[in-house]
N, C-alpha and C positions, 0 to 999 in steps of 0.2 A: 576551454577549447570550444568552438562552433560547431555548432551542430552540419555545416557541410563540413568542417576539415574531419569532424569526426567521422562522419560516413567515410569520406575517402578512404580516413585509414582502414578501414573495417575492411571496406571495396579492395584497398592495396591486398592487406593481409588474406583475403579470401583468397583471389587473385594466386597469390606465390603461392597459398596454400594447394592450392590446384597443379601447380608446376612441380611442386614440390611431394606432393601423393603418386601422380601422374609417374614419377620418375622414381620415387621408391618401391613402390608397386613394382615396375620393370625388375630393378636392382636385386629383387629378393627371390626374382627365377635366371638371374644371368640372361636378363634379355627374352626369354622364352616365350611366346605369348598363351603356348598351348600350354601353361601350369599356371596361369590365372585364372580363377573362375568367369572374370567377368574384363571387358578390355580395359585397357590403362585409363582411357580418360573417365571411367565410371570412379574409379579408385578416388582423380583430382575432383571428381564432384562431389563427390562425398567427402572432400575434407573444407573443399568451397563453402556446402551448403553447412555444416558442422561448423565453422569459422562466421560465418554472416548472416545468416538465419538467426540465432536466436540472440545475438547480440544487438540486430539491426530491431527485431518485437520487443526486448527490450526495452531498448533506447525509446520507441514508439511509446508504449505504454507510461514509461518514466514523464513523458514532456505533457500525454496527456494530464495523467495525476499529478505532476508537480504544483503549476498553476494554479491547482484547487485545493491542495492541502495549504499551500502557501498565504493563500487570500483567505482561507479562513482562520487560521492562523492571526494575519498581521488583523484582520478584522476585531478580532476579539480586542485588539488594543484600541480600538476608536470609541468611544462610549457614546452615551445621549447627546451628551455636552456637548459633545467633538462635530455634532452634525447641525450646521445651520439652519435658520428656520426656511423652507420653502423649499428644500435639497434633502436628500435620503442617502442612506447606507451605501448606497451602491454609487451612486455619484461622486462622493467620499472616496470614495475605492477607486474610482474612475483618476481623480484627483491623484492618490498615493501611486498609483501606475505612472503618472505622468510626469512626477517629482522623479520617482525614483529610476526613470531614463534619461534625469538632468541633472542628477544629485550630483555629480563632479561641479558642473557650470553654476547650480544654483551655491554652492559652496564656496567655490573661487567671488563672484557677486560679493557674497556676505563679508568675506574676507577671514573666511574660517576654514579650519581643516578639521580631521576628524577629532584630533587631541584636542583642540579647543573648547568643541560643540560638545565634547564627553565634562570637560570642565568646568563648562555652563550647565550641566546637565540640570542642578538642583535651579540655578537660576532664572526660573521661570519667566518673569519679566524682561531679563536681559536678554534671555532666549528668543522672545516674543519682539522685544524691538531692533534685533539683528534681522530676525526675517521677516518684518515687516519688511523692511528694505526690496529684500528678494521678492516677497509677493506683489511687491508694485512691478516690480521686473515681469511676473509672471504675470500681470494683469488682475489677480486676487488676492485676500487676503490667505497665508499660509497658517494655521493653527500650528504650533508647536509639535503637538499631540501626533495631528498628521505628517506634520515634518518625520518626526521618530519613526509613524508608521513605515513613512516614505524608505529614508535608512534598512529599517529591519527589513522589508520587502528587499531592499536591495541585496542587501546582504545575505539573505536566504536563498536569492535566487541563484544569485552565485557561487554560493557554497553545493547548492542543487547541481547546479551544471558542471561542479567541480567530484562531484561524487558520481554523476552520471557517465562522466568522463573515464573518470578510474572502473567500474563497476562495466561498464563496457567492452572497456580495452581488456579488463579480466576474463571477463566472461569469452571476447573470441579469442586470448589467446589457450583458453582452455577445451572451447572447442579444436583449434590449433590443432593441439596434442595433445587430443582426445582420440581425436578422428585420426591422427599420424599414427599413434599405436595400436588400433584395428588393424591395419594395412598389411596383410597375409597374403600368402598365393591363394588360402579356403576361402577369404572373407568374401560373402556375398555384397559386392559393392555394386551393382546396377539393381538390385532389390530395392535393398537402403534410397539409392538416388530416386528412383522411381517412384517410391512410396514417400519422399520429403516432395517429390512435384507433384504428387497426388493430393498431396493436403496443401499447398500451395494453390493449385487448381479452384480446393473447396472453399478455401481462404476467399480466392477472387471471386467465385462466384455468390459468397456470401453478400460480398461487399453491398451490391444492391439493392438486398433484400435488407441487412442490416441500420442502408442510409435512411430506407423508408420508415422502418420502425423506432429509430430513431428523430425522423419528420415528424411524426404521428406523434410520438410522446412528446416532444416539445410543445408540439399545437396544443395538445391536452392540457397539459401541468399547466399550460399558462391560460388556459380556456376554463378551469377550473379555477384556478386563482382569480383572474373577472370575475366569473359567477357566483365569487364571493363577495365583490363588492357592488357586483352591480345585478340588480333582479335579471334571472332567465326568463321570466312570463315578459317582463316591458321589453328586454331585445328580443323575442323572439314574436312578438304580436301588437308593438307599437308601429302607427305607421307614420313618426319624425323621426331624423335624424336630424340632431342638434346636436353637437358636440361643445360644452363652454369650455372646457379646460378648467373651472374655477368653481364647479357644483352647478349642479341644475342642468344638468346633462340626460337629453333624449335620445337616448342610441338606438333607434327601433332597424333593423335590418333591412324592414320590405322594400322602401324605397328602392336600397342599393339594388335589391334581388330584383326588382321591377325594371330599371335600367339595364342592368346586366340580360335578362332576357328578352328587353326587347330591344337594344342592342343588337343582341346577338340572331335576334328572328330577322331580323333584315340583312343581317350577311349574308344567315342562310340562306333568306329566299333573291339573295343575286349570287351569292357562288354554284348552289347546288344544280339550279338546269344550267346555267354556263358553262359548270365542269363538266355536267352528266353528257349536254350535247358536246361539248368539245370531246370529250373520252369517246364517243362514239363515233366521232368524225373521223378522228386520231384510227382508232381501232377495226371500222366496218368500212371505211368510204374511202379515207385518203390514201395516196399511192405512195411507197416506199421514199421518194424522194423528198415530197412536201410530210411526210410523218419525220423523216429526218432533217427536217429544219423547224415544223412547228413544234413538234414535243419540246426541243430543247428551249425553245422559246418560251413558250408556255411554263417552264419547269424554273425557267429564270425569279420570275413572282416568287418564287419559294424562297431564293434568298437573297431577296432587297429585307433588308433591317428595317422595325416594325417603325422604328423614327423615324424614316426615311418618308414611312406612309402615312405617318402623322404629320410631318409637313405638308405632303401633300393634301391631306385633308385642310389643314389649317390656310392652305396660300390658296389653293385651286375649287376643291371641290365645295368648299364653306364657302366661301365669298359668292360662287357661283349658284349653290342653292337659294342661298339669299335676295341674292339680285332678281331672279329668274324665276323662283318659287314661292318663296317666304310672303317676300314685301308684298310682292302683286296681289297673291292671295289675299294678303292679311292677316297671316298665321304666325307671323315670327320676325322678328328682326336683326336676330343674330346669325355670325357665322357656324357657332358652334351645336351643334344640335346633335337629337336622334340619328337622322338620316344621315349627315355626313360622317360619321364614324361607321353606319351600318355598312356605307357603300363603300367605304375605302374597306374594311374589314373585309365586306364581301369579296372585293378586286383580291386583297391579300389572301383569303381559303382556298378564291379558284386552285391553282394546281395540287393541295390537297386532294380535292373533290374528283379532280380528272382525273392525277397520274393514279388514284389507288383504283377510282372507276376502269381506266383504262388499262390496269394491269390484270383487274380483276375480268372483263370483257376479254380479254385478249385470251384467259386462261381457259374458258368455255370450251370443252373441246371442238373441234372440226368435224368432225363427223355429224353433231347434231346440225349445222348449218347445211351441211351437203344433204343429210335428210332431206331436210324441208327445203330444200330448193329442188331434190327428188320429187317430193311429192306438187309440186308446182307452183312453189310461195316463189314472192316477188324478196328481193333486197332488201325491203323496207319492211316488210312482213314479217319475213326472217327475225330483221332487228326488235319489232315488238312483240313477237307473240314466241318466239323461243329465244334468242339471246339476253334478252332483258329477265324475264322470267329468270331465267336461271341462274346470270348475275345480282338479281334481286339483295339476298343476304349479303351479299359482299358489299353494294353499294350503299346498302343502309348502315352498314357499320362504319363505313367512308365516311357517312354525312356523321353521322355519333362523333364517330373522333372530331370532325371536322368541327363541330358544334362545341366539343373541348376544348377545343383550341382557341374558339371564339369565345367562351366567358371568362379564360384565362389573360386574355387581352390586354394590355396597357397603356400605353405610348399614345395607341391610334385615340382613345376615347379620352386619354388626356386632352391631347391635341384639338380632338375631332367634336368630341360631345361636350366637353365642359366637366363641373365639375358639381353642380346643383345636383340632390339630393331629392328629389319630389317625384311622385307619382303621378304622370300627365299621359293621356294619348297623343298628343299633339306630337306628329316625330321630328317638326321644325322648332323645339323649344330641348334646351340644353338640361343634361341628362347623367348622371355619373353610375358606374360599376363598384363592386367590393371591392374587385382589386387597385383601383384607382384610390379608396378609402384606407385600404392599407398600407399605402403606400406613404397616404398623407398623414393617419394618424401614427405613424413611427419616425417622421421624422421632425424637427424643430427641438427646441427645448422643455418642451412636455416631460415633467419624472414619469419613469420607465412604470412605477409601481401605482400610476392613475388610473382609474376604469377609464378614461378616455386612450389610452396609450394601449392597456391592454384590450380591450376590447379589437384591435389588428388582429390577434391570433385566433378568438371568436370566429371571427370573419374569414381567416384561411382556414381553420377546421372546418366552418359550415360550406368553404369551395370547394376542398376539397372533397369533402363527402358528397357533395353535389357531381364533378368532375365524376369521382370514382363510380357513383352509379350509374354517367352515361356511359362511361368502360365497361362497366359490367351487362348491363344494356346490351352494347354492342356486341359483345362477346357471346349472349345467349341468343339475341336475334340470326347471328352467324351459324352459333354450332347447330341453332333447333330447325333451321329450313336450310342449310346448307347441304346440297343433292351430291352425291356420288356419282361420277360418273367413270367409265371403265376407257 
């Protein structure tokens, strides 16, 4: 059975179960409502949630652990032999997943069924030039070995999902009538309900906090594993990055860290007074009808897709530094550089920068404006010497995030900067980020278990911990000069 048809049943069964509590509950006062403790429809959620709650975590749990009992399992059957020279364990495995979703087609191919291939079993050779046949079909050579893998994986999976199936359907039909035989006039049944959406509640709010620690350990174990095969002193204080794929690999970080913030200092220094004066234009100056037409305009930048701005980089603003800056100068002859990823990045922060500037300006209270224009400050005085001040902490936690957001970056300094690895001032010469490196070193046919491969998770642990400091930054900059006001 599928995993949707099985929910549904589960969903059906709850379902009736709730019609069916709902209307016993009644049955067992003649109707009465004043000799329930709690009202009818408390009674059908408590046999809902007894019915599909613990069958539905269950079910969750079982699909999680399956896969990984399963694969280590049929793994143990692949030996040394079984893995090609330049290929590893896990590719192998990659392999046995891929078979064993075609095992029907790759079988009909050979001209075998399962009685067959069990009768060939001893016959090694025979075995091996039947599915030769097949692995031309599949574009590789199939080893025997993994063929069986393939099988057994198959087989297990589906015996899995045939015990999941049953073990299920057991499980809610015994909340069922579990929760049917509670069902009294005494029973406290909106207790029960209340206190299963109570831990439902806790569940969801977990989930968050769960996904992150779960981010975190993955980044780790596999940042751990690098740093076993490849020195932390040379990535963390050489200043190449050379990746060969094949030994002699220079993975020094700085470069990347060197691009990525000065990158990212030129967005800031074009979004943050662009946003700051527009938030204050927005906020102290414009009148109700041009604030309801430029906000939403301005607030548009927030969701054009970040490819969108890396074309735009790539056709308009590159070409255009180039022609107009670069050459003439004598500083550069490409399109792709510092500058043009800084400037489209920058255009893309603006309404970061305003809308939190401007929400944060707008919340000042009024009173302190009417002061100071009590005591005889001009508008503009106003705006520097008391509204500024005291949106201070809020604007600076604006620009923090906003600075997040800019070494998080992708697309634009794909597009925009290139993809060169080197430490230069020059901002008309092409430039690349971590995350632009993580990107590249995870994808192609690189093994997964290369320091060049893993060295990508290196690279998100050292962003992330980067990222989280200026969060945290921000947060202390905010609560430690953040002013009360009544």
């Amino acid at each position: 059975m599928s995993i949707g048809l099985l929910s549904l049943v589960v969903i059906a069964l709850a379902a009736a179960g709730f019609l069916v509590g709902r209307r016993l509950a009644l049955s067992k006062t003649g109707g009465d409502l004043r000799l329930l403790h709690s009202l009818p429809g408390y009674y059908g959620q408590t046999v809902f949630l007894f019915t599909a709650v613990p069958a539905l975590l269950v079910m969750a749990i079982w699909l999680l652990a399956q896969p990984l009992l399963i694969e280590t399992r049929v793994g143990a059957m692949i030996g040394p032999d079984d893995i090609p020279q330049g290929s590893s364990a896990s590719l192998v495995m990659s392999d046995v997943r891929r078979i064993a979703g075609g095992i029907d087609l790759i079988l009909a191919q050979a001209g075998l069924n399962e009685g067959d291939l069990a009768a060939m079993g001893a016959d090694v050779s025979g075995v091996r030039a039947r599915l030769g046949e097949v692995g031309v079909a599949l574009g590789s050579d199939v080893r025997p070995t993994v063929f069986e893998a393939a099988r057994s994986y198959r087989d297990l999976m589906a015996t899995g999902r045939l015990a999941m199936s049953a073990v299920v359907l057991a499980l809610a039909l015994a909340g069922f009538v579990f929760a049917l035989s509670r069902i009294t006039p005494e029973f406290r049944a909106r207790n029960v309900s209340e206190t299963f959406v109570r831990v439902l509640l806790i569940a969801a709010s977990l989930v968050a906090i769960l996904t992150t620690v779960g981010i975190v350990l993955s980044l780790v174990f596999e940042t751990v594993h690098f740093f076993r095969l490849y020195p932390a002193k040379d990535f963390f204080f050489s200043m190449t990055w050379n990746p060969q794929f094949r030994g002699g690999s220079d993975l020094g970080i700085w470069p990347l860290i060197w691009g990525t913030l000065y990158i990212s200092l030129i967005a800031l220094l074009v979004a943050v007074p662009v946003g700051i004066f527009a938030a204050i234009y927005l906020a102290e100056y414009a009148t109700r009808k041009v604030r309801a037409v430029a906000k939403p305009l301005l607030e548009v930048l927030a969701g054009i897709p970040t490819i969108v701005y890396g074309l735009f980089a790539l056709i308009t603003v590159g070409p255009f530094l180039r022609d107009y800056f670069a050459q003439p100068l004598g500083i550069g002859s490409s399109s792709s550089s510092v500058m043009t990823a800084g400037l489209v990045m920058g255009i893309m922060l603006i309404p970061f920068v305003s809308s939190l500037s401007d929400d944060i300006i707008n919340a000042v209270p009024q009173s302190l404006r009417d002061g100071s224009y009590g005591l005889g400050a001009t508008q503009s005085e106003t705006v520097k010497q008391v509204i500024l001040p005291a949106a201070l902490p809020g604007i600076v936690g604006a620009i923090l995030l906003a600075a997040s957001r800019a070494i998080g970056e992708t697309m634009i300094v794909v597009l925009g900067a290139g993809a060169a690895a080197k430490m230069s001032m020059n901002p008309f010469e092409a430039m690349t980020t971590v995350t632009v490196k993580i990107v590249s070193q995870l994808t192609g046919d690189t093994e997964f278990a290369s320091p060049e491969t893993l060295v990508a998770f290196a690279l998100g642990l050292t962003l992330f911990v980067f990222t989280l400091g200026l969060n945290v930054l921000a947060l202390y900059i905010v609560r430690k000069y953040r002013e009360q006001y009544e």
